[in-house]
N, C-alpha and C positions, 0 to 999 in steps of 0.2 A: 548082474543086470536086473534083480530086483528095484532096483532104487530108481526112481523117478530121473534124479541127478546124473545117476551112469549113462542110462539110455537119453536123456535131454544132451548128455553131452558128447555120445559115442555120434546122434543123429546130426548132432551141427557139424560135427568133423568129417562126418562121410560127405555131407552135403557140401559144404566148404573146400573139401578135398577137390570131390567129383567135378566140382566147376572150376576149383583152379587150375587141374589137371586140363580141362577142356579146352580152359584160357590160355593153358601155357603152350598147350599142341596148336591151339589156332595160331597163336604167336609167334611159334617158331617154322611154322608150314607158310605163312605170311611175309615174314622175313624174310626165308630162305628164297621165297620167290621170287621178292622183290631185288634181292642182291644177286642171285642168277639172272634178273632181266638188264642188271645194269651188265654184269657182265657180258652177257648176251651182245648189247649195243656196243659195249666196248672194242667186241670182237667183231662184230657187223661193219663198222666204224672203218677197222683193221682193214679186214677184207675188202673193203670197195677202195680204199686206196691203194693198194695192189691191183682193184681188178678194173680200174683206172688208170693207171701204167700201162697194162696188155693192152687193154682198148688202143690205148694210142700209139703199141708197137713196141713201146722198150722194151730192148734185151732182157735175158731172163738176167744173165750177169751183172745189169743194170740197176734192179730193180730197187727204189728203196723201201723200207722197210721201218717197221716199228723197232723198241727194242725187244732182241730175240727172247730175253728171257718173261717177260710179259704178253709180250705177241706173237708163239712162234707161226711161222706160213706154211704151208704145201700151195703147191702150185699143180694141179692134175687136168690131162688133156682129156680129151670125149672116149676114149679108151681104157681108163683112169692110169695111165702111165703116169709118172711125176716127172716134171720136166723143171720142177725148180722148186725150194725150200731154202727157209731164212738159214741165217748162219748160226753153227752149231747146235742146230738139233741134230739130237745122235736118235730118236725113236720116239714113234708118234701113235697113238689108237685113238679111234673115232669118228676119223673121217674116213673109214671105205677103202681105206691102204694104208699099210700099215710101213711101206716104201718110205727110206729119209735121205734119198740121193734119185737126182733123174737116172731117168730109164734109157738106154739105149735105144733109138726110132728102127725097125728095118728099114731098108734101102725104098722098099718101095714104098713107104709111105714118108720123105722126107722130104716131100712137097705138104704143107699142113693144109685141111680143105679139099684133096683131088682124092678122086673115085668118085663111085657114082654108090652111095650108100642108100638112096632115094630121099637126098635133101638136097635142094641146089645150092649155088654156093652162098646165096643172101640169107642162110637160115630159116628155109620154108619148103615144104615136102612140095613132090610134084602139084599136090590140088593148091596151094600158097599159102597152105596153112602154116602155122607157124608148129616146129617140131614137139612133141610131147616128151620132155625127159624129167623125172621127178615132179608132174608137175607146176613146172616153168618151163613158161616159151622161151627158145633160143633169142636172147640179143641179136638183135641187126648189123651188120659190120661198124665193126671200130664204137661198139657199145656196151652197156653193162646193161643187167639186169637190175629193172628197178621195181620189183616186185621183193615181197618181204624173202629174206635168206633162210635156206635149212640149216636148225640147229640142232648142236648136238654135245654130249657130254663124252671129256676121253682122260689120255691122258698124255704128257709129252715129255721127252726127258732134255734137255738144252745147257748144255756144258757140264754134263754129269747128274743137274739135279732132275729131278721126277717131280711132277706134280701133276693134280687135277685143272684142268681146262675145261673152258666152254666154249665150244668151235662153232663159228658161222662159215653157211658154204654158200659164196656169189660168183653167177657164170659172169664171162665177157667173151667178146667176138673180136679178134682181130680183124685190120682191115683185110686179111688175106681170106679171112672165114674159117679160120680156127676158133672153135669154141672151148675155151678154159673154163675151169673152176680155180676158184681161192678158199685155202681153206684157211680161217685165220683165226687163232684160240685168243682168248681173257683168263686170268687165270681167276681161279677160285679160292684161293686161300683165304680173303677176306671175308668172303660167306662163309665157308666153313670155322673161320675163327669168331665172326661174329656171333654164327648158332651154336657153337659150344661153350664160348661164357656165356649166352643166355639161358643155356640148358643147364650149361655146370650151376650157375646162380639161381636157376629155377632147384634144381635139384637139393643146394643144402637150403635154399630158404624156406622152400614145401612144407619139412616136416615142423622148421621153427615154428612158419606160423600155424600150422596146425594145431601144435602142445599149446602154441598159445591160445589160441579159438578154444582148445578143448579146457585150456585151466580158465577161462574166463565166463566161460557156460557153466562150468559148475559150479563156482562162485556165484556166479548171477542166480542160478537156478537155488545152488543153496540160502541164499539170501533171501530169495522170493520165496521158498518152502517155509523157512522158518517157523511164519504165522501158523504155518499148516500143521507144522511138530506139535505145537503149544495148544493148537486146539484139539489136536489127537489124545494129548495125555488129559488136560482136562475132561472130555468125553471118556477117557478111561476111568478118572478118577469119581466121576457121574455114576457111571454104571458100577464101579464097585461099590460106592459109599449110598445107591440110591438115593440119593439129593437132589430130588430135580432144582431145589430153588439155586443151584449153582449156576454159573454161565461162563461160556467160553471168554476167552481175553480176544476183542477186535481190536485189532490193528489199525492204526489212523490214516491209512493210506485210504484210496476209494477205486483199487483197483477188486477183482474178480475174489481175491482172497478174502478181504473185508465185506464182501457182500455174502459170500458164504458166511461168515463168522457170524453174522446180524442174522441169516438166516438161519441158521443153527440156532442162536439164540432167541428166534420168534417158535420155532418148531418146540424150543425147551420149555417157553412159556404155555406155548398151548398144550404141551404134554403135561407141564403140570398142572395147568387150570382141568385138564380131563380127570388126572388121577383123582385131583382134589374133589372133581365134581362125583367123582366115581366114590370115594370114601364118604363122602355125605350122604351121598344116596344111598350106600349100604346102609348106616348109621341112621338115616332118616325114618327106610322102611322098615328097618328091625325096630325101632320104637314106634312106628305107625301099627306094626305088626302083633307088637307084645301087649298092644292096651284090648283090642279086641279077643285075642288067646285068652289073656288071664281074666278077663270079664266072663268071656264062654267058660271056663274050668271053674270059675268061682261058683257061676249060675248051676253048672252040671253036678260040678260037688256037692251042694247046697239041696239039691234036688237029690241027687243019690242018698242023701242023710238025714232028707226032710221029704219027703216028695208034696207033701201038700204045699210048698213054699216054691218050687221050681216055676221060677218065672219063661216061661215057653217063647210069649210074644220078644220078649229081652234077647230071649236067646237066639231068636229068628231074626232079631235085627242084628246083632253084632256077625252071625253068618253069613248074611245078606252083605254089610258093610265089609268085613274081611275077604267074600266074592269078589267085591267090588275091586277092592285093594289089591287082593292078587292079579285082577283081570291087569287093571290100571300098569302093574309093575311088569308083566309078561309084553306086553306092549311099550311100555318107554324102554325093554332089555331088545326087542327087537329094533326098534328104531335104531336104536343105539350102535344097534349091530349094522346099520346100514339095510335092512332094508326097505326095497324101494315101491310105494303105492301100484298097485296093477291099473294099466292105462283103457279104461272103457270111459264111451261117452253117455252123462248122464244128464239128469234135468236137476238143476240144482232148487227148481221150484217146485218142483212135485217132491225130490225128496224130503223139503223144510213141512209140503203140509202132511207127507208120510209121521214125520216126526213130531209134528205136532199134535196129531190126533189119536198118537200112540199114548201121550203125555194125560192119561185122566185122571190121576191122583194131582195133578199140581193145585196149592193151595189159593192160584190166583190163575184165570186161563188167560192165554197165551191170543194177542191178535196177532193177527196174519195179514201182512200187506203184501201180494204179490199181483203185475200187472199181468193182464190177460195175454200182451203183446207175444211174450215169451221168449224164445231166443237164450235162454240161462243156460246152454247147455258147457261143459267142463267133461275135461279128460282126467279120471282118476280113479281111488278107489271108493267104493259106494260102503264101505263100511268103515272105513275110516273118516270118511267128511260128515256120513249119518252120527260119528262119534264125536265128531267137534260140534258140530250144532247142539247135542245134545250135551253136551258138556258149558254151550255157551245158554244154554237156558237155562240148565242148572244153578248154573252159578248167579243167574238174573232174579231165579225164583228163590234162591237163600239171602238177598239181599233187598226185594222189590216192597215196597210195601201197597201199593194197591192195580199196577201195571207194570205187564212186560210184555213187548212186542219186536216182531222181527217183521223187516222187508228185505226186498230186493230189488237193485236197481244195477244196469249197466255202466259201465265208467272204465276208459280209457282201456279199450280191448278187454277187457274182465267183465267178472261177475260179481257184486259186493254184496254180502250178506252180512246186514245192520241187527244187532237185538242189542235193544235199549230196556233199562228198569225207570225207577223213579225212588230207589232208594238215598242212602249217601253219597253214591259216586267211591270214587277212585281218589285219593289227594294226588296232586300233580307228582311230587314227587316219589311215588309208590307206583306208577304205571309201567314203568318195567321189572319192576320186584317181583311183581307179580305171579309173572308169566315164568320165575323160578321153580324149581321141583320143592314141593312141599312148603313153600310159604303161605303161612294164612295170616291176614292184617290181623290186628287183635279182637275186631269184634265178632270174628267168626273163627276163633279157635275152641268152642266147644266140641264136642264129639257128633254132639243130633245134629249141630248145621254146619258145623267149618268144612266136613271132610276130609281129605287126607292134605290138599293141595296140591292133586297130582292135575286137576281137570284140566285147567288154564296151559301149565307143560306140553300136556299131551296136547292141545288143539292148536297150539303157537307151532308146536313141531313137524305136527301133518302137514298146517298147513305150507310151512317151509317146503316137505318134502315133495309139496304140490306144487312149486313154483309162485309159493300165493304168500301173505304175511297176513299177520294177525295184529292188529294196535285198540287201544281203547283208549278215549277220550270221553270229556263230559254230554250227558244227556241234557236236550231241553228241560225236559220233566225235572232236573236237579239229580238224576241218577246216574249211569254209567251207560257207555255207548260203546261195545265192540263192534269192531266190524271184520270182515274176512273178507280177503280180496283172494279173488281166484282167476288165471286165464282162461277165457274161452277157448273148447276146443277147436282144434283146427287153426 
């Protein structure tokens, strides 16, 4: 019962089972009822032409009759004597006696109707009600009861044979004010034979169609898995051989299997675009890392073996610059990791002039266009956005040659924060290259001004992690235009 196909296909059998069993009980409870109700009438039918005759007085000897061995009769008096039954019934049950020959009358009751029993003789007790006996009112003389008859199930045996019956029992009143019952059977064999070929044919065809449900689910099920095998062993064959650039085999259908397959195979791309990006970046900052080390060792050596030659200022920049690099990489390994900015509300315009008048070594100062109205306020962290700003000036002052300026303006529920140069610019088609880990265009791959290429990264990715984006386009001044869009809080 491990297998998808066992249980897909034990669950359609039971299910399939359990309703055609419920089908076949309603079926055959349905049936049966309705061929007991004909019988029922057939024997209804019986009885009132018998109780038909008495009404109008024929002799018991008289009487006619259906044939015995489908219709047999009793004829029973208000005492349940029998005072008459069809020909050759030898024994009867179901009707309330089980008597198959009349009964001898005593003497004093072979006036039928006299005594004073507290019924007069019209069929109505002293108050003129009509008598209560099972139910039904007595018939009025020389009448039948035309209320529905009491039925009942028995059994009768009529020239030897036995069989099951369904007896109807209808009074009449002589005109003398004897009240009879008729008892008059149908017989059953035809319902009974009808519900047992339906039963016997429910019974061997059940388990047929069952095997058959059950082999045609599995088949089905295994033919729909299929795809599922072949992308299982593939994914095995991934993880052994570590090849991300492999990909499952999708199927050309365009049900649920084939969307998985496709999604498998966007999951596999993105797993490898990460590794990949993840191998670079190792590879990037170990040679970002080893040009600063072996500058410091050269400088140090140099100085351990010369000390009047130990360039100090040298060595305090490549320190400084290796800070830098470590800070920059401990930060894109968080990010990375997921996590996420702390949510305080800040003034995105006091933080631009915090950061701008922190900036007093820049070689070009920095304008500042922020409007008095205010309203800049943003939900996020205050050292991580003071790190994108500073990182977009940065990057304005390594390329500006006489201006670089930042404003702030609101625009569609946000905060946008513009800083513009008036250097080269951007070429159109380098404006998302950019925003790569450790890309520097060619004119700023020196060591004094390129820096690492980490800046642009880290401030594109903040601001992701803000809900905000980062893009740059050209400057009026002919230089380059970042801007940062951030939501306002609230």
């Amino acid at each position: 019962m491990r297998s998808v196909r066992a249980r897909a296909a034990l669950g359609a059998t039971v299910v399939v089972a359990v309703a055609l069993v419920g089908a076949g009980l309603a079926v055959l409870l349905v049936l049966r009822a309705n061929l007991t109700d004909q019988a029922g009438l057939q024997a209804e039918v019986a009885a009132r032409e018998v109780a038909g005759q008495l009404a109008l007085d024929v002799p018991y000897d008289r009487l006619e009759m259906r044939e015995e061995e489908d219709h047999p009769v009793q004829v029973t008096d208000e005492d349940g004597r029998v005072v008459a039954v069809s020909k050759d019934l030898e024994a009867i049950s179901g009707t309330g006696t089980d008597q198959v020959g009349p009964a001898p009358s005593p003497a004093a009751e072979s006036s039928t109707g006299s005594g004073d029993d507290g019924s007069d003789d019209d069929g109505r007790d002293d108050n003129g009600r009509d008598d209560d006996n099972g139910g039904h009112g007595i018939p009025g003389r020389g009448e039948v009861d035309s209320g529905d008859p009491d039925f009942s199930n028995g059994t009768a045996t009529v020239d030897g044979d036995t069989a099951d019956y369904r007896f109807a029992s209808v009074r009449a009143t002589t005109s003398a004010g004897e009240t009879l019952t008729v008892h008059a059977g149908a017989p059953l064999a035809a319902e009974q034979e009808a519900v047992g070929t339906v039963r016997g044919a429910m019974l061997i065809g059940l388990p047929v169609l069952l095997l058959v449900v059950a082999g045609v689910t599995w088949l089905v099920t295994r033919r729909a898995l299929r795809p599922v095998e072949g992308i299982r062993r593939e994914m095995a064959a991934i993880t052994a051989s570590e090849d991300l650039s492999r990909r499952v085999p999708e199927p050309g259908s365009r049900d649920e299997i084939a969307r998985l397959a496709r999604t498998t195979n966007e999951t596999l791309t993105a797993l490898e675009a990460s590794v990949d990006r993840q191998r670079r970046f190792v590879a990037d900052a170990s040679h970002e890392l080893r040009s600063p080390i072996a500058s410091l060792r050269t400088q140090l050596e140099v100085g351990a073996a010369h000390p009047e030659l130990l360039d100090v200022p040298g060595a305090v920049a490549d320190t400084v610059r290796l800070q830098a690099l470590a800070a920059d990489l401990l930060l894109l390994a968080r990010l990375d990791a997921g996590e996420r900015p702390g949510r305080t509300t800040l003034d995105l315009g006091a933080l631009v002039h915090e950061e701008v008048s922190q900036r007093t070594g820049d070689r070009i100062p920095v304008e500042v266009s922020v409007p008095d109205s205010g309203g800049f306020e943003v939900a996020g962290s205050r050292g991580q956005l003071a790190r994108v700003i500073g990182n977009l000036l940065d990057n304005a002052e390594r390329h500006a040659e006489r201006a670089v300026a930042v404003s702030l303006r609101a625009e569609r529920g946000g905060v946008v924060v513009a800083v513009t140069d008036d250097g080269t610019g951007v070429p159109p088609d380098q404006r998302e290259r950019i925003f790569e880990r450790f890309v520097r265009l060619d004119d700023a791959r020196t060591r004094d001004e390129g820096g690492a290429g980490l800046g642009l990264a880290i401030a594109r990715d903040v601001a992701a992690r803000h809900g905000g984006r980062l893009t740059v386009d050209g400057a009026p001044e002919g230089g380059a235009r970042f801007e940062l869009w951030l939501p306002s809080a609230g």
